[in-house]
N, C-alpha and C positions, 0 to 999 in steps of 0.2 A: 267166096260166098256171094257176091255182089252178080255173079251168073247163075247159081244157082236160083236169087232172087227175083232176078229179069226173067225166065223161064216161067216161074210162078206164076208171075203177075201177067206175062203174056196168054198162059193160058187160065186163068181167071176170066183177065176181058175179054177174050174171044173165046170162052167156052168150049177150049180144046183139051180138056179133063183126057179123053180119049190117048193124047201124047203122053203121058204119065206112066202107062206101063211100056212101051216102047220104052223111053229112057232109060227106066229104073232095067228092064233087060238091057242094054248098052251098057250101062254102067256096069253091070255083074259081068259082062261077057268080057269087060276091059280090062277090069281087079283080075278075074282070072288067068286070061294071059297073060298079065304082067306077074303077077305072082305062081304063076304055073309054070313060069318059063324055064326055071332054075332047081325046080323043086321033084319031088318022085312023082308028083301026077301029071307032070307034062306027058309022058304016052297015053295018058286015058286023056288029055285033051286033044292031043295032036289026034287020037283016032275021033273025037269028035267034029274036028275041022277036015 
């Protein structure tokens, strides 16, 4: 949680709101592969990679 938090506040001070959906996409694309990897939707991922 304590990076989640630094991230915050980096982009608070320097007004870089703009990183915010970048990440939040990284974070979904990361859930996904890890939890895709084993499961019946890994071919509809793998055709999307």
């Amino acid at each position: 949680m304590e990076g989640i938090k630094d991230i915050w506040r980096f982009m608070k001070e320097r007004r870089k709101f703009w990183l915010a959906p970048v990440i939040i996409v990284l974070i979904i694309l990361g859930v996904l592969l890890v939890f895709g990897g084993g499961s019946a939707i890994a071919p509809l991922i793998y055709t999307l990679f």
